[in-house]
C-alpha positions in Angstrom: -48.4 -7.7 -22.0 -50.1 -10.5 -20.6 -50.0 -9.4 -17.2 -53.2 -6.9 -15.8 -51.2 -4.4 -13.2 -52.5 -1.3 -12.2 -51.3 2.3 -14.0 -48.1 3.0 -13.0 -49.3 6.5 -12.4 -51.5 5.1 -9.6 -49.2 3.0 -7.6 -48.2 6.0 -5.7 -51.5 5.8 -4.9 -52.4 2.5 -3.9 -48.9 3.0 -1.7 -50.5 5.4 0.1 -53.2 4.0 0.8 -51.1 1.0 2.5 -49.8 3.5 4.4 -52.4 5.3 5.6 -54.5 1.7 6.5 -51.1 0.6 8.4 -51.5 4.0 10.4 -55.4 2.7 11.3 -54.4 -0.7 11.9 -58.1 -1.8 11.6 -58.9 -5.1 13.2 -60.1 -6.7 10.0 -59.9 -4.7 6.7 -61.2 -5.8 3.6 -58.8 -4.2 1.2 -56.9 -6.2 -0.7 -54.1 -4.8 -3.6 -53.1 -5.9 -6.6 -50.5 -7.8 -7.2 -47.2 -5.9 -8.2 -46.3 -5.7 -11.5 -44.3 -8.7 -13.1 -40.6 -8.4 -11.8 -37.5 -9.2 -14.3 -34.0 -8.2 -13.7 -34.0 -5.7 -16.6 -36.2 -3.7 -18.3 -34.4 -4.5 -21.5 -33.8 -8.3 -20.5 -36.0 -10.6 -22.2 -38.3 -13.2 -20.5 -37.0 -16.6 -19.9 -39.0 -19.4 -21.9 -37.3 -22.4 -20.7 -38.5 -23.9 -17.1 -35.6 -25.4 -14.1 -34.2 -28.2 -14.7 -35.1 -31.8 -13.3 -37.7 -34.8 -13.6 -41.6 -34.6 -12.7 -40.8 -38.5 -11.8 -44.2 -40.5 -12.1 -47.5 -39.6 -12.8 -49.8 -37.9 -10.4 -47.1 -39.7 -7.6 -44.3 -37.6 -8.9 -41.5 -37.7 -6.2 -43.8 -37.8 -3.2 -41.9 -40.7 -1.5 -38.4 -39.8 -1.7 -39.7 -36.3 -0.8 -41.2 -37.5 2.1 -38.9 -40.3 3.2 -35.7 -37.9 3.1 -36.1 -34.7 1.6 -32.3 -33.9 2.0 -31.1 -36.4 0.6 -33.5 -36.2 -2.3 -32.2 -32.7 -2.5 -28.7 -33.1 -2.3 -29.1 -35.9 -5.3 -30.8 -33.7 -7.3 -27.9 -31.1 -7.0 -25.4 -33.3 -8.1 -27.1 -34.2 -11.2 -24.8 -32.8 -14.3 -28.4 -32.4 -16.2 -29.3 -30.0 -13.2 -26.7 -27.9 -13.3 -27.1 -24.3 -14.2 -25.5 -22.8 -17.2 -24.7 -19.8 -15.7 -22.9 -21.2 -12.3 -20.5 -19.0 -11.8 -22.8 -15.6 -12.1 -25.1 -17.1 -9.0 -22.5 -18.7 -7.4 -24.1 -22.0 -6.7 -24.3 -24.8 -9.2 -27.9 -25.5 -8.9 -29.5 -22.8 -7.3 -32.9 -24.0 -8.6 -34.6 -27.5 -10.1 -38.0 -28.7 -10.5 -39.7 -31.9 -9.1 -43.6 -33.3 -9.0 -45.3 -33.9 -5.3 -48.7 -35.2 -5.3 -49.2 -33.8 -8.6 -48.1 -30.6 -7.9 -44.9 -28.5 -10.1 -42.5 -27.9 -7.0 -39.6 -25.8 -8.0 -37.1 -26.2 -4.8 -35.0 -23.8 -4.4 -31.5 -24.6 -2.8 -29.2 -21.6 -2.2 -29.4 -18.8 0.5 -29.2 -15.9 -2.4 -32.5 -17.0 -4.3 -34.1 -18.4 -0.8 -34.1 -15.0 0.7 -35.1 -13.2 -2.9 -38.3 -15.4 -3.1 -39.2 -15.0 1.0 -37.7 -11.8 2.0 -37.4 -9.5 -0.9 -39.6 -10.7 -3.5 -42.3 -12.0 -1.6 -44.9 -10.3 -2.7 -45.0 -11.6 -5.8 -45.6 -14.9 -4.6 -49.1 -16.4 -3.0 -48.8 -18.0 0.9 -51.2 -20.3 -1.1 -50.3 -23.6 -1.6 -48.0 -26.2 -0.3 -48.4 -27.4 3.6 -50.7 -23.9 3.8 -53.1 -25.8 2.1 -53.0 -28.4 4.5 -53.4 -26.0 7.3 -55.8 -24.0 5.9 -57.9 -26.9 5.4 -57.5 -28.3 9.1 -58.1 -24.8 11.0 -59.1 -22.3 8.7 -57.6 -19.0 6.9 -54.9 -17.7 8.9 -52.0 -15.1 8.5 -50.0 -18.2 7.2 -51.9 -18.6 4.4 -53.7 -15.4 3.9 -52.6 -13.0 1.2 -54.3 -9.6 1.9 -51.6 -7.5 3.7 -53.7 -5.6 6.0 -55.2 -8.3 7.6 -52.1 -9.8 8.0 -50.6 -7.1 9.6 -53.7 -6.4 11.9 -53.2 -9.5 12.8 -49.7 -9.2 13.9 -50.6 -6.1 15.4 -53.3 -7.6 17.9 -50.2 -10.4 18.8 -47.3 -8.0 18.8 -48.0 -6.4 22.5 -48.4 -10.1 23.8 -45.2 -11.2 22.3 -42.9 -8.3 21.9 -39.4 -8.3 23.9 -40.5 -6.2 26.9 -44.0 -8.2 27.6 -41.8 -11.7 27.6 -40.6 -10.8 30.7 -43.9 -11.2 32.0 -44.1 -14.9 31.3 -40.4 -15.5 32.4 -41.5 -17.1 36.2 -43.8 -19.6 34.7 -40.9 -20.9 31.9 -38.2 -21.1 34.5 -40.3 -23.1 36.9 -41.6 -25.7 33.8 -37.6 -25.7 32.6 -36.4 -26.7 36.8 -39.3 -28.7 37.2 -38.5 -31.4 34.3 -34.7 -31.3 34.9 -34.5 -32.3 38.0 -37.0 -34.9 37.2 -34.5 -36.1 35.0 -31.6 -35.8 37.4 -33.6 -38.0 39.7 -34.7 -40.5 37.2 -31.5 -41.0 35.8 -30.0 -41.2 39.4 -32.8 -43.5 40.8 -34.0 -46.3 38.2 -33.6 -45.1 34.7 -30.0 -44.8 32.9 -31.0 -42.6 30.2 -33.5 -40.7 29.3 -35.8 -40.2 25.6 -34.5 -36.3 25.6 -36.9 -35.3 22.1 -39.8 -37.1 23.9 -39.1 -35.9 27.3 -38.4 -32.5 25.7 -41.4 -32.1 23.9 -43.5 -32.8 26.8 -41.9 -30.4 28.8 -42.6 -27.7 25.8 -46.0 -28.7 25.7 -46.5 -28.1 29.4 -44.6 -25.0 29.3 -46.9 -23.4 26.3 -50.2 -24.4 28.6 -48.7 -22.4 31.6 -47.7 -19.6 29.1 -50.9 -19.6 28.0 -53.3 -20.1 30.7 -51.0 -19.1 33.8 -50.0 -22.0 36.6 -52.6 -24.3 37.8 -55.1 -22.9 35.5 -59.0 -23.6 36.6 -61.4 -25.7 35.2 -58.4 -26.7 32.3 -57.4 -30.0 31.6 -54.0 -29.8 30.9 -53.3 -33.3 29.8 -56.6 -33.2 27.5 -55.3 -29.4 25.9 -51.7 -31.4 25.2 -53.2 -34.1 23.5 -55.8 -32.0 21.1 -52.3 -29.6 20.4 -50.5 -32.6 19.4 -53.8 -33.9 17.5 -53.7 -30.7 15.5 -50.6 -30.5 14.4 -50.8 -34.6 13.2 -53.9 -33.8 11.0 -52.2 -30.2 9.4 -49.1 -33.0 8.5 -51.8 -35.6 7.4 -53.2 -36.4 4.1 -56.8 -34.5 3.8 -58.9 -37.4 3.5 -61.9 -38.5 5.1 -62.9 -41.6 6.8 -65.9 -43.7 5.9 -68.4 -44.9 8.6 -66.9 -45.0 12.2 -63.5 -44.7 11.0 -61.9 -41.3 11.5 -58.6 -40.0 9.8 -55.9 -38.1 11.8 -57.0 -35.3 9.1 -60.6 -35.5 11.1 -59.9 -35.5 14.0 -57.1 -32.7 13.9 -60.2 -30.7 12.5 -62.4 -31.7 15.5 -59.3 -30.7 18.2 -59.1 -27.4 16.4 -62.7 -26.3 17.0 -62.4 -27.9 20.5 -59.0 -25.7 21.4 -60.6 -22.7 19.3 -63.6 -23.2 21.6 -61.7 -23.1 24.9 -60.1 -20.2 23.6 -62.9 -18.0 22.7 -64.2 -18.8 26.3 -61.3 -17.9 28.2 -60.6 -14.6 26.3 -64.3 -13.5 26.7 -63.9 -14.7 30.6 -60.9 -12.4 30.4 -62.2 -9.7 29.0 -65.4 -9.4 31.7 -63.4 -9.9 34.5 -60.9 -7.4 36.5 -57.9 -9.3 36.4 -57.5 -6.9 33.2 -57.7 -4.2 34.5 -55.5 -5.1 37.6 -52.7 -5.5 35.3 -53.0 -2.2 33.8 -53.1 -0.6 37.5 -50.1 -2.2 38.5 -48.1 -0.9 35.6 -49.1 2.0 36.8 -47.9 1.5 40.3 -44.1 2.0 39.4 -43.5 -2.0 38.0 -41.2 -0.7 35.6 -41.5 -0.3 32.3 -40.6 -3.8 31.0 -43.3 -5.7 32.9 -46.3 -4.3 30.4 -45.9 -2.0 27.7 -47.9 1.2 28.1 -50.6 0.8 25.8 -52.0 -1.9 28.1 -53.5 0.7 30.7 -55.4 2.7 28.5 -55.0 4.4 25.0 -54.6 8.2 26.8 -52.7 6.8 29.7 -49.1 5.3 30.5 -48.0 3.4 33.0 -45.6 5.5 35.8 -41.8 4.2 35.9 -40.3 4.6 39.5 -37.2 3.7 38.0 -34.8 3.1 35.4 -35.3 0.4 32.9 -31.6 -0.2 32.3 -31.2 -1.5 35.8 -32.8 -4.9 35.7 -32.7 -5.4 39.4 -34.6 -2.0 40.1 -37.8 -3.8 39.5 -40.6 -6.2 40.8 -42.3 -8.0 38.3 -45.7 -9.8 37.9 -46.2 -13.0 35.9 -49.5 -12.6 33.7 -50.7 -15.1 31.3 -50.5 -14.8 27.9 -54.8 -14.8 27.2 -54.6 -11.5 29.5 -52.6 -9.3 27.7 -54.5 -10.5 24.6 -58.0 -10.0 25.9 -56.8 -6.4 26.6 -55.7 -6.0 23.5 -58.9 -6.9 22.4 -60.6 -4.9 24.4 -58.2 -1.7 23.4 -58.8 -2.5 20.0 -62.6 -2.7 19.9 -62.6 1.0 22.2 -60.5 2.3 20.0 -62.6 1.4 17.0 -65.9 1.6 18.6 -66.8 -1.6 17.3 -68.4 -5.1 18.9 -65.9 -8.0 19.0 -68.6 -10.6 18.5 -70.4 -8.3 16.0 -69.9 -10.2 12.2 -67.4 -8.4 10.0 -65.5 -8.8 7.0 -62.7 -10.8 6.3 -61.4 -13.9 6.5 -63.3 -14.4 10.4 -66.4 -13.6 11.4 -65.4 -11.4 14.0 -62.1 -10.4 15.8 -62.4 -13.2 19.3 -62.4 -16.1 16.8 -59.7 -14.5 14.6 -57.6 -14.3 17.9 -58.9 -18.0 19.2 -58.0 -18.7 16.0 -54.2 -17.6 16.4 -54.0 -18.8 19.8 -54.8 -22.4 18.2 -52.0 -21.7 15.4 -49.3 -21.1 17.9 -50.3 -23.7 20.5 -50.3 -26.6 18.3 -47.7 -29.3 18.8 -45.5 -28.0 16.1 -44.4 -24.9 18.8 -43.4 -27.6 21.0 -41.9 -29.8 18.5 -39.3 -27.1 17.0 -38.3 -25.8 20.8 -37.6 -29.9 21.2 -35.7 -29.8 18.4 -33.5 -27.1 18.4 -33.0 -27.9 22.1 -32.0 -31.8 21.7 -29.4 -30.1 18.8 -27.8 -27.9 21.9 -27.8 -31.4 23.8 -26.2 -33.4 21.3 -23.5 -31.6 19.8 -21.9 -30.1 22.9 -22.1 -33.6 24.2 -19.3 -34.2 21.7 -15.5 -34.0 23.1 -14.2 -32.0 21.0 -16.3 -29.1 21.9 -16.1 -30.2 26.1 -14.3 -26.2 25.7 -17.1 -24.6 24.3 -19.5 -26.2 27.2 -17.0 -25.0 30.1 -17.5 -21.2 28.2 -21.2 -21.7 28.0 -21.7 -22.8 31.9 -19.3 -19.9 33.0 -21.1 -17.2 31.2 -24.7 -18.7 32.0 -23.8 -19.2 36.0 -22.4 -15.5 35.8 -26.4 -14.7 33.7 -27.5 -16.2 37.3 -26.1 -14.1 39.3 -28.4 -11.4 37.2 -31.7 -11.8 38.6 -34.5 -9.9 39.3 -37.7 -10.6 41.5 -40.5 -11.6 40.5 -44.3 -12.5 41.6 -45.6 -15.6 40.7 -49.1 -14.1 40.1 -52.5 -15.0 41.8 -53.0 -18.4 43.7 -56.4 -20.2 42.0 -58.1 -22.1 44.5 -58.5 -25.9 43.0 -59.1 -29.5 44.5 -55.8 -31.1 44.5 -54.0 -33.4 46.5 -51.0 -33.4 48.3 -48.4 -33.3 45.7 -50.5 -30.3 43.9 -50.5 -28.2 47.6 -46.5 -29.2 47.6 -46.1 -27.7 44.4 -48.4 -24.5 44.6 -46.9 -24.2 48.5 -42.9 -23.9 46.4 -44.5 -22.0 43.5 -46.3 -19.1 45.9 -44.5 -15.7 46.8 -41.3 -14.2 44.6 -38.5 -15.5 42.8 -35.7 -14.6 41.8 -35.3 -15.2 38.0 -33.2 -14.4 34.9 -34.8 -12.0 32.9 -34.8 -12.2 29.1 -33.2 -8.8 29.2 -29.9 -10.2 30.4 -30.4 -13.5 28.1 -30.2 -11.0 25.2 -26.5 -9.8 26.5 -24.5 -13.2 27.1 -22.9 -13.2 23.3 -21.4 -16.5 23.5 -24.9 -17.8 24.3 -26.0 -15.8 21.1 -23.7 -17.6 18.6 -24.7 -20.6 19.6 -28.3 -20.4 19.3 -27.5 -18.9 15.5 -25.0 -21.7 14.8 -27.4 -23.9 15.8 -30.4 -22.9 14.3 -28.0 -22.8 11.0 -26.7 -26.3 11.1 -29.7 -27.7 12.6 -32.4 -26.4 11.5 -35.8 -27.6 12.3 -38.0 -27.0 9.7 -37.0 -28.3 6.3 -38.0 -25.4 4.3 -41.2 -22.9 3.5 -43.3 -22.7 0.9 -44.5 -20.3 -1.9 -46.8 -20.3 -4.7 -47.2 -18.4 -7.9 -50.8 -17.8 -8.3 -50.9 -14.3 -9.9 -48.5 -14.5 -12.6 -45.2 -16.7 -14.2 -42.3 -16.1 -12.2 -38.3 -15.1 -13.5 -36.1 -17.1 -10.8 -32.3 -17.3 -11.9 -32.7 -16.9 -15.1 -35.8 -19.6 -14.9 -39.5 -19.3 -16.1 -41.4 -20.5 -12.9 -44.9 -20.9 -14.4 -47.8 -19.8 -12.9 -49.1 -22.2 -11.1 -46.1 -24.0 -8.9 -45.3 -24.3 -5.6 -41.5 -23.1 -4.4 -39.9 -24.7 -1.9 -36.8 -24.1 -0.4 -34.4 -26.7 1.8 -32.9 -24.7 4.7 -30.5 -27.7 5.5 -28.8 -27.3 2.0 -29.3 -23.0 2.1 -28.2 -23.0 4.8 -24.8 -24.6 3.8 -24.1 -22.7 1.3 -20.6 -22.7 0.6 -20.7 -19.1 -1.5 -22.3 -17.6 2.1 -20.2 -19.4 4.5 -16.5 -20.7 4.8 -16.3 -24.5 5.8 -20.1 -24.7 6.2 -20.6 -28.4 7.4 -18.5 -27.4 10.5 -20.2 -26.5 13.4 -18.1 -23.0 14.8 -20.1 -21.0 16.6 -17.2 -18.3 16.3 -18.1 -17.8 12.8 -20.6 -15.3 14.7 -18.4 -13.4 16.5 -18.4 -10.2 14.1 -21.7 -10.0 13.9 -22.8 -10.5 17.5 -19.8 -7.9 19.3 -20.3 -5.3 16.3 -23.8 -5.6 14.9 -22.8 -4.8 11.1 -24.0 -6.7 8.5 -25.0 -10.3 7.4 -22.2 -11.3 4.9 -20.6 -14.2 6.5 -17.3 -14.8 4.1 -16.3 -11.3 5.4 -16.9 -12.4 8.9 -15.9 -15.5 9.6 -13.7 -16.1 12.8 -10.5 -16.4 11.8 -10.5 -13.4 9.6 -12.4 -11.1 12.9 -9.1 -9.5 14.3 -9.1 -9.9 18.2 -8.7 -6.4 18.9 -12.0 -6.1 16.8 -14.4 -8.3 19.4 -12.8 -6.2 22.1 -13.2 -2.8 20.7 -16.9 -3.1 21.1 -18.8 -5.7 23.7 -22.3 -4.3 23.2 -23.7 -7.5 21.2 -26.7 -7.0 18.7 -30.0 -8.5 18.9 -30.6 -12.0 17.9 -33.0 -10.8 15.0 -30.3 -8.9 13.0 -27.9 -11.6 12.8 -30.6 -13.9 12.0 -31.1 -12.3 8.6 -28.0 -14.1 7.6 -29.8 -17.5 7.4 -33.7 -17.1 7.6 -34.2 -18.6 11.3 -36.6 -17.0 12.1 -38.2 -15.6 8.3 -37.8 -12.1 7.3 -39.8 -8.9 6.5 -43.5 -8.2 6.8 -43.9 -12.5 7.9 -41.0 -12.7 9.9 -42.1 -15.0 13.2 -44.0 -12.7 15.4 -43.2 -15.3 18.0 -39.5 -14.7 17.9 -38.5 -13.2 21.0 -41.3 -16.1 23.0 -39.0 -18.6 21.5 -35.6 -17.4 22.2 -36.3 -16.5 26.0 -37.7 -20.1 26.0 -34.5 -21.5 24.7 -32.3 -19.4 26.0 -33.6 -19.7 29.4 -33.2 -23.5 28.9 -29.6 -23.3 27.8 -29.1 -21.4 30.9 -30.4 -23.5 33.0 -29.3 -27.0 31.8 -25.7 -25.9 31.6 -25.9 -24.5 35.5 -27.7 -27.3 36.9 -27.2 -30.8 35.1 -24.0 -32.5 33.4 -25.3 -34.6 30.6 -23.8 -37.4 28.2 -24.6 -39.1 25.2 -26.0 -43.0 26.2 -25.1 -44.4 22.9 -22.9 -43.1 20.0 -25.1 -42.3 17.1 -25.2 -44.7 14.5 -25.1 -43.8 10.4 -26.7 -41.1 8.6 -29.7 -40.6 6.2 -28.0 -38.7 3.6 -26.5 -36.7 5.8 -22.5 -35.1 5.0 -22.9 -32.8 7.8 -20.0 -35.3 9.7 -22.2 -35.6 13.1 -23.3 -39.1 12.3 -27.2 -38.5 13.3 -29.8 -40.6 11.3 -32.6 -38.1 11.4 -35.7 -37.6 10.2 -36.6 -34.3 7.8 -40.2 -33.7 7.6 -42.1 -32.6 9.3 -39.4 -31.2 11.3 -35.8 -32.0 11.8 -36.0 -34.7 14.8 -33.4 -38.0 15.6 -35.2 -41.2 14.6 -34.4 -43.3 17.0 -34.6 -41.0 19.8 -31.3 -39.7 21.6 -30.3 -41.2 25.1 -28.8 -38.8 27.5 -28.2 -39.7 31.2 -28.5 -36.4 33.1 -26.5 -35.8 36.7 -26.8 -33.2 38.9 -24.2 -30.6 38.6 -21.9 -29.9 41.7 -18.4 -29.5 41.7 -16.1 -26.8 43.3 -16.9 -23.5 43.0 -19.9 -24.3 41.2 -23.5 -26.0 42.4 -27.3 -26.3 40.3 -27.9 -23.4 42.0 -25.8 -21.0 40.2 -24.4 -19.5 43.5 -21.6 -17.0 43.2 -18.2 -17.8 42.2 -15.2 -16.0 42.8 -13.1 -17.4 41.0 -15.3 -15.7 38.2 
């Protein structure tokens, strides 16, 4: 009753409506719906009254600094708590699916199991606001963005402008510039460790090597008249102010919160430069007329050429080596999609419109800014320093020996590639060294045959479960009072969920502190389902995995733990991100051997029984840094270079 919804006779309606706007996909539309109508388990059920357990702590402070300081920890306390423990246990199957805590002044309800986390993000969410919480902050820092923007539509015009750039075939575009970023850096570390260094700062040396990658993604190799150094250092500037608190300096004093505002417009700036650059030149249109010259399908997807054209295929797609490929930066394919999208429209980019940007450039200089900021590079290091750590553990010196056969088998997989246009530049004699090894084609692994090493696959998902590297997301409940396990979640709060402790649960997963990658297995060789106590390992009969080898993509087992988000907001980036870890596992198994410099030493909180003294927020990180001392790999039957084997 206290809740404005619309007629139920007219949702039909307004769902068509939706549907009809989805089919237009209009660069920036101004509709916005109402909310849906306030959801309850039962029609007959009553509302709950009573609010989550837990303390507010102090006032105004709340529980900011043990939130901060180790939010796992904090967490896991919390849990344990008999005051916090829910009545009804045994009908959620968690004993504190939900509690409530105070951050700076705001109600947090954090929520802690993987049934409710993927209710409220996945198939509730749009009864929540993207409102609130570290949106705030980034809203604040670079502006409205599909992060924290609530009107469907825009969001997914958005997504729709982005998904050509980033979808699974037009990765394999961007595939020469990641492998040559990834060989570069390891065997600078071979030969540092082998010359003068014993070790080497692998999350530091591992971001920067992220950081450089995203640039060359980006802009292409060598790009002209770009600072690459100066665009690294306004990424990483970003991404400190967005984490910052949103205060303002006095006098000649600047905040980090400043000048993370000031990089933005800088990199937003650059941006909006090179796509209109793009846009006028013919390097657009030279992409389009060599998917049309029989590149194969996979190198551009056919709505680059034209809207009433499609690009010839000479031959057949399955065959990955039937192909020659052409590297194009990412700010070409999105400048065309520009460009399609304004044709197909009839409408001026850099005319005003409305909407949360002025026009559609910024909104997409906008994005680029969003996905180049140092966090990208920051949860690649992460997850990748993870891979590092635990398989430099003995007790999994098997697992590594599977890994390195199946990625020097990947290697033998390869398909040739162009490197793309030389840019003529000043440089010196190390930059004509480089260009002179970087010129021609290349013979690369292509994403296409990352997606089909399944052992590979159950890694990365193992991984991304047990390590993950952001602590959680974050929802608000702006339009109305929220029922969450049997829980009034007033309107108001912020929810947050811990992906450390979901993504433990012990209802979803048997023996969930262990990291067993075969735990998988089901899922990856048969592609059913993402109930994990029906599909552990030792329950997967053998004659199962063999019965069917055809393993399923990496987004439909990642439903089982939220890697990657789900739904309409699921990472649009997703398939950018595995081809840039998965190419990395590939080739730091192949070409280095790696070991741990110094055991790790104590745990912040930690019971997941690999000793690691990390650090939570803003992402999952060791503090101190890990020591590895990398070696070139060469042994019989077997060199960096991934040669064939025959004993394979």
């Amino acid at each position: 009753p206290n809740f404005t919804a619309p007629h139920p006779a007219h949702l039909p309606r307004c769902r068509s409506k939706l549907d009809d706007a989805d089919k237009a996909f209009s660069p920036v539309p101004s509709l916005r719906l109402c909310p849906r109508p306030y959801k309850v388990e039962g029609m007959s059920e009553k509302r709950p009254t009573s609010e989550p357990p837990g303390s507010f702590g102090l006032p105004l402070v709340g529980m900011t600094s043990k939130v901060w300081n180790d939010f796992v920890g904090f967490v896991r306390n919390a849990m344990s708590q008999p005051a916090n423990q829910h009545p009804e246990a045994e009908k959620y199957a968690h004993p504190c699916p939900v509690f409530k805590t105070a951050v700076l002044g705001c109600s947090v309800a954090i929520v802690t199991s993987d049934r409710e986390r993927k209710e409220v993000f996945a198939e509730r969410s749009g009864d929540f606001t993207h409102r609130g919480g570290y949106h705030t902050l980034l809203s604040g820092s670079m502006g409205e963005s599909i992060l924290t923007d609530d009107n469907p539509l825009y969001v997914h015009s958005v997504r729709e402008l982005f998904r050509k750039a980033l979808d699974e075939k037009t990765v394999e575009c961007y595939m020469p510039a990641i492998n040559a970023v990834i060989d570069r850096h390891i065997n600078s570390w071979n030969e540092k460790c082998a010359s003068h260094s014993p070790s080497v700062p692998v999350y530091t040396a591992l971001k920067k090597m992220y950081a450089e990658l995203i640039v060359e993604v980006f802009f292409g190799p060598r790009p002209q008249g770009i600072d690459v150094k100066t665009v690294i250092k306004d990424c990483n500037a970003i991404f400190t102010g967005a984490t910052s608190f949103p205060v303002s300096g006095v006098g000649l004093f600047s905040t980090a919160y400043e000048k993370g505002k000031a990089a933005s417009k800088r990199l937003c700036a650059l941006f909006k430069t090179h796509l209109l650059n793009r846009m006028a030149s013919s390097r657009i249109q030279g992409a389009a007329d060599r998917a049309k010259d029989g590149c194969g399908k996979s190198k551009i997807p056919s709505s680059f050429s034209s809207s009433s054209s499609s690009p010839a295929s000479s031959s057949s797609s399955s065959n990955p080596t039937s192909s020659s490929r052409s590297f194009r930066p990412l700010l070409d394919i999105v400048a065309h999609q520009i460009t399609v999208f304004t044709q197909r429209h009839k409408e001026d980019p850099c005319k005003s419109a409305k909407g949360p940007h002025r026009n559609l450039l910024d909104a997409a200089a906008m994005h680029l800014t969003l996905f180049a900021t140092g966090l990208t590079s920051k949860l690649l290091a992460s997850l990748s320093t993870s891979f590092l750590r635990i398989l430099s553990h003995k007790k999994h010196g098997d697992l590594l020996k599977s890994v390195r056969k199946e990625a020097t088998i990947a290697k033998r997989i390869t398909v040739e590639y162009d490197k793309g246009d030389d840019v003529d530049t000043e440089e010196g004699e190390e930059d004509k060294r480089s260009k002179k090894q970087s010129s021609g084609k290349v013979n690369i692994v292509p994403y296409s045959v990352l997606q089909q090493l399944p052992l590979l696959e159950t890694v990365c998902l193992e991984i991304e479960r047990v390590f993950p590297p952001v602590a959680g997301a974050s929802r608000g409940t702006e339009k109305a009072d929220i029922s969450l396990c049997g829980y009034k979640i007033p309107k108001g709060w912020l929810l947050w969920s811990c992906n450390h402790v979901a993504n433990r649960d012990p209802s979803v997963y048997n023996n969930p502190n262990k990291f067993a990658p075969d735990r998988w297995n089901k899922i990856v060789y048969k592609g059913e389902g993402t109930e994990m106590k029906d599909r552990e390992a030792g329950q997967t009969a053998s004659s199962e995995k063999k019965a069917s080898t055809s393993p399923s993509t990496h987004s439909q087992a990642t439903d089982a733990h939220v890697a990657f988000g789900q739904g309409k907001r699921k990472c649009i980036g997703t398939h950018l991100a595995l081809a840039i870890l998965k190419a990395f596992f590939v080739k730091i198994s192949t070409g280095s051997r790696w070991q741990l410099s110094k055991q790790p030493e104590g745990t912040t909180g930690s019971e997941d029984g690999h000793g690691w003294r990390v650090k939570w927020i803003p992402v999952y990180s060791p503090t101190p840094d890990v020591d590895i001392s990398f070696a070139p790999l060469a042994f019989s039957g077997m060199n960096s270079y991934g040669k064939p084997i025959e004993q394979l």
